[in-house]
Legacy VTK file of the C-alpha trace (Angstrom):
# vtk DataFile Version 3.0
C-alpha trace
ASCII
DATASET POLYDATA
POINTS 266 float
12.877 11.419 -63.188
9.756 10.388 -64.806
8.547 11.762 -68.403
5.928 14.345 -68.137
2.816 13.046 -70.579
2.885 16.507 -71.873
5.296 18.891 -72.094
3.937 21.895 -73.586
7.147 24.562 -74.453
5.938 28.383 -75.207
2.416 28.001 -76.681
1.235 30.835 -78.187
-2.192 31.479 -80.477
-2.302 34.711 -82.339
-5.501 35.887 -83.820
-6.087 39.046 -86.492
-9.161 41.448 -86.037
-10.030 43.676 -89.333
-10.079 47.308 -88.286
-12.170 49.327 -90.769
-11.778 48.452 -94.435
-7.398 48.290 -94.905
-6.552 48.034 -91.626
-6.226 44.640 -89.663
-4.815 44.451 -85.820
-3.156 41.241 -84.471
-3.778 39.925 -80.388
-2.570 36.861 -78.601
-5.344 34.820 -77.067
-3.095 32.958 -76.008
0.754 33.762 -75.268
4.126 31.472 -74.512
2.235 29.289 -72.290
4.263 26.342 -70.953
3.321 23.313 -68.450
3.723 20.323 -67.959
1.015 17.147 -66.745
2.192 13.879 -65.365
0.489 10.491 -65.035
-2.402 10.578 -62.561
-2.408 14.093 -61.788
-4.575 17.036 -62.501
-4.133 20.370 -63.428
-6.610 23.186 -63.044
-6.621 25.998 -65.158
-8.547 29.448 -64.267
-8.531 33.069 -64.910
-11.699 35.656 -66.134
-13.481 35.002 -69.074
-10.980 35.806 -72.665
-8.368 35.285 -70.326
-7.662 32.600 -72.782
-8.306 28.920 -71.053
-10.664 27.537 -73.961
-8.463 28.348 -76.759
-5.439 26.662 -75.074
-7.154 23.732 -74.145
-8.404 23.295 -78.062
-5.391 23.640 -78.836
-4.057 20.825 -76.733
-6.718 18.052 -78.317
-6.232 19.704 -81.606
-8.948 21.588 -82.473
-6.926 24.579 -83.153
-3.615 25.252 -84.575
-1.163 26.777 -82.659
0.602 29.934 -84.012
4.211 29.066 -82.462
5.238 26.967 -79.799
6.148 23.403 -79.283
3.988 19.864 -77.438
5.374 17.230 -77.027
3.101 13.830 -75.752
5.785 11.415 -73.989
8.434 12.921 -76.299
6.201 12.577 -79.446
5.852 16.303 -80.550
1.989 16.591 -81.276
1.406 18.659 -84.460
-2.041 19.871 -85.975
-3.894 17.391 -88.023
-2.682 14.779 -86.279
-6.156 13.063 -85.179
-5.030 9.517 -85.601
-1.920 9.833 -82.696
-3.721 12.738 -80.644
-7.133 10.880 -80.412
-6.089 8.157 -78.599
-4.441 9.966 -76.014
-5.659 13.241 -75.402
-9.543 13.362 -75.321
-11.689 16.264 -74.500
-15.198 16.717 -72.503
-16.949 19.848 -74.002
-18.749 22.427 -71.845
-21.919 21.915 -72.713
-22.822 18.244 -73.979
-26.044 19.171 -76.001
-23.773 20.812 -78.136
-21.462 17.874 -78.807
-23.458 15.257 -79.505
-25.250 14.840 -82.951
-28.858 14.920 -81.984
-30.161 12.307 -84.875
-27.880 9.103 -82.625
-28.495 7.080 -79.955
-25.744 6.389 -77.323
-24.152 3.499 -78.528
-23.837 5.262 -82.097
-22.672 8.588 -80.353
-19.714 6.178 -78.631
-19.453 4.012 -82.068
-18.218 6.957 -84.224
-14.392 8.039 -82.363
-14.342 3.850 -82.491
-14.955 4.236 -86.224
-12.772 7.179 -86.710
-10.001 6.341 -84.959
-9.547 2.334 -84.974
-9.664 -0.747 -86.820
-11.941 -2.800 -84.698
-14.221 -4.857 -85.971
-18.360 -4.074 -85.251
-18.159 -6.907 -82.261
-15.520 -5.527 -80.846
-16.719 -1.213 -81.267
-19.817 -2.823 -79.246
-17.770 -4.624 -76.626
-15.765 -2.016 -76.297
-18.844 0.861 -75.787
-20.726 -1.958 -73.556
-17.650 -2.205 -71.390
-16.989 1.912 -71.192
-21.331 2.619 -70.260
-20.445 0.215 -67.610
-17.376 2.287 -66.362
-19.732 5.907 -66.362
-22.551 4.006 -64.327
-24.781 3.175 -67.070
-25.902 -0.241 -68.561
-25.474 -1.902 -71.920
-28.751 -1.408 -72.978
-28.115 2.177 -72.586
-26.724 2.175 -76.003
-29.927 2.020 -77.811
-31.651 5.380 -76.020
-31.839 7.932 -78.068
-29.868 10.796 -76.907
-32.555 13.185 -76.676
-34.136 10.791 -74.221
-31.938 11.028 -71.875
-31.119 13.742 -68.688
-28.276 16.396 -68.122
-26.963 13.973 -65.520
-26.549 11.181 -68.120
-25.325 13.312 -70.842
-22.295 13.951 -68.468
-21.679 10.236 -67.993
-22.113 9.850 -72.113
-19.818 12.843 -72.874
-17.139 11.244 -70.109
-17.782 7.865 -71.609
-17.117 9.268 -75.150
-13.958 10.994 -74.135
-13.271 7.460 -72.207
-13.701 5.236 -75.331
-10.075 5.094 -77.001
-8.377 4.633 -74.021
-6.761 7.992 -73.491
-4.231 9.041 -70.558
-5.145 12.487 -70.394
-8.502 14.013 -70.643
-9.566 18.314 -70.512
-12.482 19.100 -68.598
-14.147 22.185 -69.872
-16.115 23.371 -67.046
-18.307 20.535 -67.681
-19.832 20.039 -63.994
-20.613 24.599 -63.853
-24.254 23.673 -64.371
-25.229 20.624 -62.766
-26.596 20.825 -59.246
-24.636 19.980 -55.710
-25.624 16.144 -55.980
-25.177 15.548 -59.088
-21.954 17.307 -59.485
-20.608 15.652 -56.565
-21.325 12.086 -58.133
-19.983 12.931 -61.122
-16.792 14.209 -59.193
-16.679 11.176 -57.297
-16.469 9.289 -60.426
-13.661 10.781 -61.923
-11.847 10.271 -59.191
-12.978 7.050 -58.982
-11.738 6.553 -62.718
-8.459 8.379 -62.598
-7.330 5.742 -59.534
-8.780 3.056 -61.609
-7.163 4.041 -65.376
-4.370 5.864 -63.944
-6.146 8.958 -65.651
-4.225 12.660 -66.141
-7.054 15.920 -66.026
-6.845 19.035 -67.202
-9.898 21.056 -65.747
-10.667 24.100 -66.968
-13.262 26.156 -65.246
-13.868 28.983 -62.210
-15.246 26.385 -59.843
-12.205 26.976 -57.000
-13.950 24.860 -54.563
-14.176 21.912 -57.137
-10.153 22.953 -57.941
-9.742 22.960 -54.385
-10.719 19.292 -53.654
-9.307 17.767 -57.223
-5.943 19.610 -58.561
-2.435 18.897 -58.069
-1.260 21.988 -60.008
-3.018 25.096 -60.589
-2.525 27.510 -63.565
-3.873 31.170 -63.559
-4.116 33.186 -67.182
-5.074 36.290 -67.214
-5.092 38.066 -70.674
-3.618 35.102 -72.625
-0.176 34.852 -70.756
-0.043 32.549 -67.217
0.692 34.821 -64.491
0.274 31.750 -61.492
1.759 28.536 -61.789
2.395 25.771 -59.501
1.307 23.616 -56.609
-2.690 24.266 -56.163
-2.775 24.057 -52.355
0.533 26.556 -51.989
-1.004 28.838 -54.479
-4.601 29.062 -53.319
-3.164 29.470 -49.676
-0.816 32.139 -50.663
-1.894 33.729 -53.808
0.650 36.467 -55.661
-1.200 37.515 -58.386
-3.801 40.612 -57.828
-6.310 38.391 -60.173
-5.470 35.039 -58.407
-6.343 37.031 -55.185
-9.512 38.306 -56.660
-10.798 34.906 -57.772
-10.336 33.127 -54.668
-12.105 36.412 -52.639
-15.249 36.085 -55.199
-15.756 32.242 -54.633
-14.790 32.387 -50.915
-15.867 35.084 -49.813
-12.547 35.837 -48.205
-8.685 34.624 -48.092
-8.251 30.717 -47.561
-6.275 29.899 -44.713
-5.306 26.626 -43.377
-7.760 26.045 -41.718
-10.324 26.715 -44.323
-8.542 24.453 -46.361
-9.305 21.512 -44.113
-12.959 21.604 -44.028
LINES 1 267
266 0 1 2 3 4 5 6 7 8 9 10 11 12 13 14 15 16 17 18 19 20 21 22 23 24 25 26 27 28 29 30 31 32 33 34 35 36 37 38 39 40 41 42 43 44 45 46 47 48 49 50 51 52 53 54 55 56 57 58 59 60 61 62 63 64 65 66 67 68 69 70 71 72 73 74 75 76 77 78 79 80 81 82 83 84 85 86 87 88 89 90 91 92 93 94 95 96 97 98 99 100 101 102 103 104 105 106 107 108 109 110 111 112 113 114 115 116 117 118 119 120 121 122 123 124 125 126 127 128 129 130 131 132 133 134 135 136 137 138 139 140 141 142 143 144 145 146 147 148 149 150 151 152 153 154 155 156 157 158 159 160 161 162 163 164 165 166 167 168 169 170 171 172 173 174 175 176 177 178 179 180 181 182 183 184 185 186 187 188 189 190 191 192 193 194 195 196 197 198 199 200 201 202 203 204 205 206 207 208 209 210 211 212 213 214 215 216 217 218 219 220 221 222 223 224 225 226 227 228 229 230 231 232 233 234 235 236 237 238 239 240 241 242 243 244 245 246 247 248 249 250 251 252 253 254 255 256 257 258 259 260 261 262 263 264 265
């Protein structure tokens, strides 16, 4: 059987609230979660807001440290700090792009710096490499030289997937990126990653509320609800035939109903 690119074993992220002046209250944000991803296939993740999603999914690329638990990358356990290994593999698209990017760089410098961070190539190379990735988003070379703040919401989506794009990962979290584009544009920025995934034998991890999105574009589908995963499994089984009171409520508020099959098919 093949390897799962991540195996993540009992996850948990425990945070600790000050009560008054000598008191001090522990709570899992997140809470033995375990999954696993395999190549070319994506995995949605949903639930109410704290339910949790955002902190797990930093704490996949590394922004924050777990509290117990275990990850493994293709049998390589992943441990905090380790940028180097994890950055190459395991890249991240942030919500909101205007808060990712450094608003002093233009494109080309925004891609340059993971290049920098990350890898030994030399300047001809970081530009062939960034030329070669604007091409893959839909943008040109000479892209590299706008300015960032010259540029629309519908490019800073194909910059923020060309950034996450630029080491060469195999497995890239979505965090509700697409919520506030319009139909068109969303849909051509869907397209693409599917277009990309076939193309770079790409693994997702979306994270977001957007079932009919999920419905079109996940393999698996994961539902948290106060930290801990109460729905896990195959998305079109699960969607169609929901267990969870909260699953059932999420599909109701988006739908407008139950799916059946043949909702599913239009």
């Amino acid at each position: 059987m093949a390897l799962p690119l991540l195996d993540i074993q009992s996850i948990s992220k425990r945070f600790t609230d000050r009560i008054g002046i000598f008191r001090k209250q522990d709570f899992y944000a997140v809470k033995n979660v375990s999954f696993n991803l395999y190549h070319q296939e994506t995995l949605a993740i949903i639930g109410a807001n704290g339910a949790g999603k955002s902190t797990l999914a930093k704490m996949l690329v590394g922004i924050t440290e777990p509290t117990s638990g275990k990850m493994f990358f293709k049998d390589n356990e992943l441990v905090y700090g380790d940028y180097a290994f994890r950055a190459k593999k395991i890249r991240m698209i942030f919500q909101d792009p205007n808060d990712a990017f450094d608003p002093n760089y233009n494109i080309g410098q925004i891609l340059d710096s993971p290049l920098k961070l990350a890898t030994n190539l030399s300047e001809e190379r970081r530009n062939e490499r960034i030329f070669k990735t604007l091409k893959l988003v839909g943008l040109y070379p000479e892209h590299a030289l706008v300015h960032i703040k010259e540029t629309s919401s519908s490019q800073k989506q194909r910059i923020a997937l060309a950034r996450a794009l630029i080491l060469n990962p195999e497995v890239i979290i979505i965090d509700d990126t697409l919520s506030t584009l319009d139909f068109s544009l969303k849909t051509q920025l869907t397209n693409l990653m599917l277009t990309l995934q076939e193309r770079l034998g790409l693994s997702y991890i979306y994270v977001g509320q957007n079932l009919g999105l999920i419905k079109h574009i996940a393999d698996k589908l994961m539902v948290m609800d106060k930290g801990e995963v109460v729905e896990y499994g195959n998305a079109k089984e699960l969607l169609l035939n929901p267990q969870h009171p909260i699953t059932i409520r999420l599909i109701e508020s988006h739908f407008g109903q139950r799916l059946t099959e043949e909702a599913w098919a239009r």
